[in-house]
C-alpha positions in Angstrom: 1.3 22.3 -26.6 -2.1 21.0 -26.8 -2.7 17.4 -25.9 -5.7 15.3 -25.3 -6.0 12.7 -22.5 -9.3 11.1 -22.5 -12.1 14.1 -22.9 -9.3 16.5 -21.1 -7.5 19.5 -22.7 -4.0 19.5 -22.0 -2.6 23.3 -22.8 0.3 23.2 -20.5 2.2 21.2 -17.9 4.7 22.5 -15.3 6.4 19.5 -13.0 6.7 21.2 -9.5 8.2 18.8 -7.7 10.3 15.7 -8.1 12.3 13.3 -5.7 13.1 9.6 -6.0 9.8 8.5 -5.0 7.4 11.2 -6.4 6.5 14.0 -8.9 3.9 16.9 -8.5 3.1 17.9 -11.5 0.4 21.1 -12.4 -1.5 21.1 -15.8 -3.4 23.9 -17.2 -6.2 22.3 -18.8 -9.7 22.6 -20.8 -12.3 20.3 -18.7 -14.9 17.9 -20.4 -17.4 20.2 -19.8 -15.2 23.0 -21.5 -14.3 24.9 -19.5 -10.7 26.5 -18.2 -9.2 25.1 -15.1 -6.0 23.3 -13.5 -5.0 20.1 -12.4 -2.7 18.7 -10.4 -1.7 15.0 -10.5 1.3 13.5 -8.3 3.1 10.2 -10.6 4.6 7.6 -7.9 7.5 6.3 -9.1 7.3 2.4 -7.0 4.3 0.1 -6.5 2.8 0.3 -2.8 3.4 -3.5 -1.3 1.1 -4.6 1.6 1.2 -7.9 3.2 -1.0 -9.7 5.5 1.0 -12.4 7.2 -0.6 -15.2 8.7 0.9 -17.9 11.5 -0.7 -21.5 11.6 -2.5 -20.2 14.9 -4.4 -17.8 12.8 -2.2 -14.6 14.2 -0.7 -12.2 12.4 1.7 -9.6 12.9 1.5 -5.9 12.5 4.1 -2.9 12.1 3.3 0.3 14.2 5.0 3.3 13.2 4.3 7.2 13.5 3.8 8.5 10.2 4.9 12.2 9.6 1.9 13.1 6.6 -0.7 12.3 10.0 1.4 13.7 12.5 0.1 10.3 14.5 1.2 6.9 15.1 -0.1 4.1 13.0 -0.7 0.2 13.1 -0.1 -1.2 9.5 0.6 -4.4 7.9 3.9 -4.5 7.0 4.1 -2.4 3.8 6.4 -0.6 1.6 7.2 0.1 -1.9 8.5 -1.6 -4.6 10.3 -1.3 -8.1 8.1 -0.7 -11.1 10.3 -3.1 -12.9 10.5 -5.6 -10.0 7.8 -8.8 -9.7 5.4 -7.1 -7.1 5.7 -10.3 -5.3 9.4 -10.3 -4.9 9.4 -6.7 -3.7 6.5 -8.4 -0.8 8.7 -10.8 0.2 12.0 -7.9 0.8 9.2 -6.1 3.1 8.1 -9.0 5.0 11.7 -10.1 6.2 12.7 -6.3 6.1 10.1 -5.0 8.9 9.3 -8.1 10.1 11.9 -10.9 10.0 9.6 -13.2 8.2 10.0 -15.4 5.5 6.6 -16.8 3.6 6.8 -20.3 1.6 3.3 -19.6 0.2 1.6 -16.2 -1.2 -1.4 -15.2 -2.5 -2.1 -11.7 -4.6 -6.2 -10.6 -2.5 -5.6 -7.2 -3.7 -4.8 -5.3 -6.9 -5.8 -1.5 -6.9 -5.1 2.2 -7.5 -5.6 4.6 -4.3 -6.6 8.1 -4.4 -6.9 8.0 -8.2 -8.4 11.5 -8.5 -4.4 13.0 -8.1 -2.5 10.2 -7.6 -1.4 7.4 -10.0 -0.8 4.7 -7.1 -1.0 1.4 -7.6 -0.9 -0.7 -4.7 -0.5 -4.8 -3.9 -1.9 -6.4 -1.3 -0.7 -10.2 -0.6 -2.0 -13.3 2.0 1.4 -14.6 3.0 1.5 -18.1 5.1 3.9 -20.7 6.2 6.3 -18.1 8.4 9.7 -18.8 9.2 11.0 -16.3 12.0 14.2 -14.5 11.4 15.9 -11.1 12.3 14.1 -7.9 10.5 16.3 -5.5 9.2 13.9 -2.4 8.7 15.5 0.8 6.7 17.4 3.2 8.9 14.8 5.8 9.1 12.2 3.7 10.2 11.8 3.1 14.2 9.0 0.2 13.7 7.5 -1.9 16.6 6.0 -5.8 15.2 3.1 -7.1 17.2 1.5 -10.3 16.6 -2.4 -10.9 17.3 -4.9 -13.0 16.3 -6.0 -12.2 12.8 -10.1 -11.5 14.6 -8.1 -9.1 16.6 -6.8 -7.0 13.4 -10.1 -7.1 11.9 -11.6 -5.8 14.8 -9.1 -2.8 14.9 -9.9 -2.2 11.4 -13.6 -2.2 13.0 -12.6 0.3 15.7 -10.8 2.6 13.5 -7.4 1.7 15.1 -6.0 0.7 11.5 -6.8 3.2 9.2 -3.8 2.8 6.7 -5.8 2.5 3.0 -3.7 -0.4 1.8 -4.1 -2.7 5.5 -7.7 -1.8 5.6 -8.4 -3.2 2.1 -5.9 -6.3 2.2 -7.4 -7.0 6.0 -11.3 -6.5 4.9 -10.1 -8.8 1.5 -8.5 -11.7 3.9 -12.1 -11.4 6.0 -13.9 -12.3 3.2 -12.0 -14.8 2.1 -12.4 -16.4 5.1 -16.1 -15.3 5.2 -16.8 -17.0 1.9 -14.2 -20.4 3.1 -12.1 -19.8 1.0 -9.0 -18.5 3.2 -5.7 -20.5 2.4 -4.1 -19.8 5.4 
């Protein structure tokens, strides 16, 4: 098996992992500079979902968690996955009420990107969401969340801090900040 992708040399390819949400996968492969080496890529099989909810008194609300990759707990913006065959949007609004208990009448897409894309083929969502409804959350049996609301300068200045360090909240927070920077923040 030879195959091309791009200026890359496929020879071989050995998946070494799979479950319902990822596949390792190494290649043996000839480099664009010609040369032998190997490569491994990991293929998610959802979208990653972030969103950024926001309360007419400018506050928003934001999931802490401990995370077993970091061995540490985390504050995020409530964030998940979604189908690959599912409107992004409709898999934001299952997260919201599902860690949160909040419903959104009005969303905005602020990000649209692919983390880590030296080995992974992520693509993650990021979404303003705005006139909040409270209800009861419903998070997934494995998670053991805790919601916080604070004022949106609050999250920003975490993000500052280093107390959010979570890829997708940093970027969706940082994109909200701007918008707001540049008036243009819908909220």
């Amino acid at each position: 098996m030879q195959e091309k992708r791009g200026p890359w040399q496929i020879l071989s390819r050995e998946q070494r992992y799979d479950n319902r949400w990822i596949t390792v996968t190494h290649h043996e492969v000839i480099t664009p500079t010609e040369r032998r080496g190997i490569y491994g890529t990991v293929h998610f099989k959802n979208i990653g979902i972030g969103i950024l909810p926001v309360d007419s008194e400018q506050h928003t609300f934001l999931v802490g968690q401990y995370r077993f990759t970091l061995d540490g707990y985390s504050w995020e913006i409530p964030e998940g996955g979604g189908a690959i065959d599912v409107d992004p949007l409709e898999s934001a609004a299952r997260e919201l009420r599902e860690e949160t208990g909040l419903t959104a009448g009005r969303w905005q897409k602020i990000v649209d990107c692919d983390l880590s894309n030296s080995i992974t083929d992520e693509h993650v969502v990021g979404y303003l969401a705005w006139d909040l409804e409270q209800g009861v959350a419903a998070p997934d049996p494995t998670e053991d969340l805790r919601v916080k609301r604070v004022p949106l300068a609050e999250a920003f200045a975490m993000v500052d801090a280093g107390q959010i360090r979570d890829a997708l909240s940093v970027l969706t927070l940082r994109a909200a900040q701007l918008l707001l920077l540049q008036d243009r923040f819908p909220a």
